[in-house]
N, C-alpha and C positions, 0 to 999 in steps of 0.2 A: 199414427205410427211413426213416431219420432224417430230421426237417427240420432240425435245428439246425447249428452251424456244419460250411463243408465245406471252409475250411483253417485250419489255427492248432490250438492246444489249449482247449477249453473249461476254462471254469472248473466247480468242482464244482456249483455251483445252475445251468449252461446243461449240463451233460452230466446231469443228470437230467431235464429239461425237453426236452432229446432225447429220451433212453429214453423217457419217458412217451410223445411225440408221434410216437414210431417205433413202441412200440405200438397208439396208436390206428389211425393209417395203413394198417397193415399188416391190423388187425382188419378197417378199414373195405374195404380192397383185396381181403380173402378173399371177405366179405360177397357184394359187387360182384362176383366173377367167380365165386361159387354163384349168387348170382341171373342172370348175363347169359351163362353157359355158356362164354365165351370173353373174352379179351384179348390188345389187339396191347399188343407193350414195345419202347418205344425206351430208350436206355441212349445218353446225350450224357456222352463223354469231356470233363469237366471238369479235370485235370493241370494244365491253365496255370493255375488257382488257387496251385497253389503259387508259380508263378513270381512271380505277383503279389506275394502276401504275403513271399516274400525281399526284394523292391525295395522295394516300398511296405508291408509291414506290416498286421497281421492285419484291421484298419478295411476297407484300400482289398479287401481280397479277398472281403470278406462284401459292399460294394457289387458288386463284380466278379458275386458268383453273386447277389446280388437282379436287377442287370440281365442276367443268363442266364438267368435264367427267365421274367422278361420278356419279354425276347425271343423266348424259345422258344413262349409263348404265343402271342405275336403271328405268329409264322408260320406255325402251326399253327389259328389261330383260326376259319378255315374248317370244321377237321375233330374239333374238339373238341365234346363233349356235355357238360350238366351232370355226368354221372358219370362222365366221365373224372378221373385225379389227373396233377396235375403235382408230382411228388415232389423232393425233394435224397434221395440214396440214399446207400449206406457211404460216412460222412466219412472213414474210412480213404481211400477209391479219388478222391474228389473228384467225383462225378458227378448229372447227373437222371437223371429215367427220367418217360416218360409211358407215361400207360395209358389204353388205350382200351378201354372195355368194351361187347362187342357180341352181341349172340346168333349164337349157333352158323352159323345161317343167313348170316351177310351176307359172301357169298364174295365179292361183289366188291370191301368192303370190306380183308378178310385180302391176299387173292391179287395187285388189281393196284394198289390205293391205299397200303395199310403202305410197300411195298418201297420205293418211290418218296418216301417222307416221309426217310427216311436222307438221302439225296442233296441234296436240295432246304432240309431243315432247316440241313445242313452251311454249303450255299452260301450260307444265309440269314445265320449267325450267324461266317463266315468274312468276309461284306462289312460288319460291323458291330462286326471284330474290337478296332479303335481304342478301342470304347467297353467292351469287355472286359480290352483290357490296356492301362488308364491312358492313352489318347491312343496308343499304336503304341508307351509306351518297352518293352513286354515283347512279345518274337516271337509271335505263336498263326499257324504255319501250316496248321494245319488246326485242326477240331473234330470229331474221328473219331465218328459216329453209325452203333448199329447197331440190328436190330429182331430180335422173334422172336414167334411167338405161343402162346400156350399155349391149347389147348381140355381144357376139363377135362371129366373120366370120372367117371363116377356112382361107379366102386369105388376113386376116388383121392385122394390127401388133397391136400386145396386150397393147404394151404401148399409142401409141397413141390413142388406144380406150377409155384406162382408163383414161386418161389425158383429153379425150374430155369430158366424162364426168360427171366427176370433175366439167368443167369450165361449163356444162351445170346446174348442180346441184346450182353450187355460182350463174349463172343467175336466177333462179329459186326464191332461198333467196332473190336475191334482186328484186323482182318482189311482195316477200310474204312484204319484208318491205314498198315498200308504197303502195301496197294493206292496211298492215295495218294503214298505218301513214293515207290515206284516210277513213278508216272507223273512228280513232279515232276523226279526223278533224269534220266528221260529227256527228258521236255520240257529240260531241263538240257546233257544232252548233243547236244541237237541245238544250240539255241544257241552249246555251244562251236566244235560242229564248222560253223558258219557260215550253216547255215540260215533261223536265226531273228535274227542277229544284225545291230540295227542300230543306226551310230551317227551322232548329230547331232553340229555344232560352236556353242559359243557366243560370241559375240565378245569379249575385253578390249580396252577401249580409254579411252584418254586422259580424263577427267576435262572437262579445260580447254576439247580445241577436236574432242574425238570421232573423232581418229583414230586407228584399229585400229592393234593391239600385236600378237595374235595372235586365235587360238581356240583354245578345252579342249574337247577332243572327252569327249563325253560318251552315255552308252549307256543304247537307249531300248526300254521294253518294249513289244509289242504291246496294243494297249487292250484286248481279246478274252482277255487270258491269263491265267496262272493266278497271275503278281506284280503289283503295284500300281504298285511304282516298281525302279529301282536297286536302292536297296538291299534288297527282298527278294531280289532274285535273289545277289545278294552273300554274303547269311546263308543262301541257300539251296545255294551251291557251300563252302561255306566246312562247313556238317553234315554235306555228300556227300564233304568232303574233295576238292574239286574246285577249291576257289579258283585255286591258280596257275593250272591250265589256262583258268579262266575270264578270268584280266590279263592272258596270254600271247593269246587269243581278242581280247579287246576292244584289247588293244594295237596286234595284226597291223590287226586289222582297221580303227583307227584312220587310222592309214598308208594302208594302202589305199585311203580316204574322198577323202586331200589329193594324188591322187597326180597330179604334176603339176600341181596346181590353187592350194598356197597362194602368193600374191600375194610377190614379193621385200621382204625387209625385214618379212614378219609371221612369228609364231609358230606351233608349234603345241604347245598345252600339253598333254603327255600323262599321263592319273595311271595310275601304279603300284603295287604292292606293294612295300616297300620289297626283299625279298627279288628282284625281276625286276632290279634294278640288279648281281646277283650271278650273275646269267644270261649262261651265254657267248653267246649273241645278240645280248648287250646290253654287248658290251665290246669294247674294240681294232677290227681291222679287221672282223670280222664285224660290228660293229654301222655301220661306215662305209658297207660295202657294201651293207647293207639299205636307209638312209636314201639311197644315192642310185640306187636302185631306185626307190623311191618319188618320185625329182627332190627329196629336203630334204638341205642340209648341214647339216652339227651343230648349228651355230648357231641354228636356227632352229627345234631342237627343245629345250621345256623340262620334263623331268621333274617332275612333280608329286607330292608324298607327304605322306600325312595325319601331323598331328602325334601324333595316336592313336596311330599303328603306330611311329614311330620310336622311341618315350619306350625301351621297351625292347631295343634294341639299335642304340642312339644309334652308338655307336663305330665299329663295322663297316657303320653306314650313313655317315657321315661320310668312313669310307678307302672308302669306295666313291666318294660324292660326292667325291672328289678326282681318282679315275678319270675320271668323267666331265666333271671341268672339264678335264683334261687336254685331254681332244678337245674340245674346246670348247663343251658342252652344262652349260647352263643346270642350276640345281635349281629350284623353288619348294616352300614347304613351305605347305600347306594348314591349315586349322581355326585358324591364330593366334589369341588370345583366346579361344580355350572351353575353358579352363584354366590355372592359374598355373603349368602347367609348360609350358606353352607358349613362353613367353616362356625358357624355359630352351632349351628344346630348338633355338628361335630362334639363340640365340648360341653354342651351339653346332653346328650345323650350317652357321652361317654362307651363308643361300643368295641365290640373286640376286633373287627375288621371296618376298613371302609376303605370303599372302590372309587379309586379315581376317575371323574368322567371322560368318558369316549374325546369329548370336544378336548382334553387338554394331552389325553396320550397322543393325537395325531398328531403326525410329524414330527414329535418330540426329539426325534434325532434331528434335524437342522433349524427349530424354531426358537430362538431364542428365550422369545418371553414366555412360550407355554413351557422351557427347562425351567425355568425361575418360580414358576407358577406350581408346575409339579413338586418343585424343592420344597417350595414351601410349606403342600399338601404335607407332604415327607414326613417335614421336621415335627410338624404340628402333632399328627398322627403317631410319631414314637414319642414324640413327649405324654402324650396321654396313654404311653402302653399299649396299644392296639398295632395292630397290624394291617398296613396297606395292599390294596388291589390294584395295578390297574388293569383298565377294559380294553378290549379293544384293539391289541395288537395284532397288526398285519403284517410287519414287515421283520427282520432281522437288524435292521438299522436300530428301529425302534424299541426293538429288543433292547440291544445292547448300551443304546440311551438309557432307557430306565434304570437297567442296571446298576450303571455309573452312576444316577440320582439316588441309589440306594432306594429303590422299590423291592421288596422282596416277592410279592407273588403279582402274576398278573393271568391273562384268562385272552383268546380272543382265536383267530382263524390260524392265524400262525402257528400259532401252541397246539390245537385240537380244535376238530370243527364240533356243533353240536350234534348227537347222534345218540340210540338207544346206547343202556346204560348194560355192557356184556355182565352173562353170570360169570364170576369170578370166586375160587374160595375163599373164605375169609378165618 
């Protein structure tokens, strides 16, 4: 039960200074559960250390497990004693392990308080997961915890009890992980299939005198559920392999939201998978006659696609977006500015809008290089005829920045928050 590092490779003088403090630990652990005749063991799946350490490098993953242990103290702090340990266990595996040592006696202890610490730690250290994986850039959707208790036998040797388990506890965890990876699955599938699925629209509009261009229907979780925002539910159809079915879900249902309702002469911005453009639902006359099911002509609807997803298969998105100017349907391309290939992929796809990203509107009113940066979004953007978004805006400063940059529409809290789309006549 090592403390020392629990991702990365030690160096020779900190893998000896493991070993030693793995021996002490473990002395001190046997000790401890000869004298208190029993121990509960939780065993906290720590894995996302590595993820850490690939992005951010072996530093950011040793703060990563000092604040999991932290952590895990503090929500345990209720039920710890001075001789419980809160350990780093096999750096191989990445994990803690707490140990509570109790005499034989404290059944209500074992029976109905342990079982209950799995769940409860999980939930603890899953709503605190930002401050584990670097601010949210690395996923942790879960932190699988599991428990077991060992009572030790007067004719049984101490260490092999506590080692068993150990290994019973880590079974335990990974039993809790796809238990949970199973619930999310389904919480998953109920939202495709329409149950849980709901979406807001948010306004774009004009800059200069605030009158509305269209709305981007945008997809909102339940505050009670088991994702934060979007985009967990996104990374979460996307590891079940369920992504399309989830754009095809949020798309229909999109439509659905304006039906009848959006106002003549406004938009509705819808994002996509770049792949749903390739969708016979979403081409020639099937796609005619959906949209005016819904009461929208082509016109009025604007495909939206992240610059993320297209970089790699630019080309066949591009003879696609040609398909759909055919019929007269809009593109806009998303995330412009949060990469220099952006601006490639810009002029190549050549679309009718694109939305400046979030990262370069902020503070645009006092930041120098992101004004120069947005300019030059600007420039780019009317020289190929299209028409600029940006995201994002919160404040009135930043407003009035933009402005001055010659941005003509932008979208964000300030302007309109998102919210059901009112019937209105048209």
């Amino acid at each position: 039960m090592a403390t020392g590092t629990m991702a990365g490779p030690p160096s020779a003088d900190v893998e000896a200074q493991r070993e030693q403090q793995a021996r002490a630990d473990l002395d001190l652990a046997l000790r401890r559960l000869g004298e208190h005749g029993a121990v509960g063991i939780l065993a906290v799946d720590a894995r996302f250390l590595a993820a850490v350490e690939r992005h951010h490098g072996h530093a950011a993953a040793r703060r990563a497990a000092t604040t999991l242990t932290h952590l895990t103290r503090k929500a345990l702090e209720s039920h710890l004693t001075p001789s419980d340990m809160v350990l780093e266990g096999d750096s191989r595996l990445d994990e803690l392990l707490v140990l509570f040592f109790r005499p034989r006696t404290s059944l209500r202890f074992f029976v109905d308080v342990l079982p209950t610490l799995p769940g409860a730690l999980s939930k603890s250290l899953v709503a605190q997961r930002s401050r584990l994986g670097q601010s949210g850039q690395v996923d942790i959707p879960e932190v699988p915890v599991g428990h077991a208790v060992v009572l030790h036998g007067a004719s049984s040797q101490l260490r092999r009890e506590l080692e068993s388990g150990i290994e019973r506890a880590r079974d335990d965890a990974a039993l809790f992980s796809r238990l949970a990876r199973r619930q999310r699955r389904h919480d998953l599938t109920r939202m495709i299939l329409g149950r849980d699925l709901e979406i807001v629209y948010q306004p774009i509009v004009s800059l200069r005198d605030r009158t509305v261009l269209g709305h981007e229907a945008l997809l909102r979780v339940p505050a009670d559920g088991v994702w934060r925002n979007p985009a967990d539910v996104f990374r979460t159809a996307e590891r079940e392999e369920l992504i399309s079915e989830l754009d095809v879900a949020c798309r229909m249902a999109a439509l659905r939201g304006v039906r009848h309702r959006l106002p003549e002469g406004e938009r509705l911005f819808l994002n996509t998978l770049p792949s749903a453009i390739f969708d016979s639902r979403f081409q020639g006359d099937q796609l005619g006659h959906l949209l005016a099911t819904f009461g929208l002509r082509p016109e009025q609807l604007v495909v939206e696609l992240s610059e993320r997803t297209c970089l790699h298969n630019l080309r066949a998105v591009r003879e696609a977006r040609e398909r759909l100017r055919a019929l007269g349907i809009a593109v806009a391309l998303d995330d412009v500015g949060s990469s220099p290939a952006s601006i490639s992929t810009l002029m190549e796809l050549e679309p009718e809008y694109a939305k400046i990203d979030i990262a370069l509107v902020r503070a645009a009113d006092s930041d120098v290089a992101r004004q120069r940066l947005v300019r030059a979004v600007q420039d780019t953007v009317a020289t190929l005829g299209a028409a600029s978004i940006a995201e994002g805006i919160e404040t009135e400063e930043e407003l009035r920045a933009l402005v001055a940059l010659g941005v003509p529409f932008g979208q964000g809290f300030h302007l309109g928050r998102p919210g059901p789309l009112s019937a209105r006549p048209r």
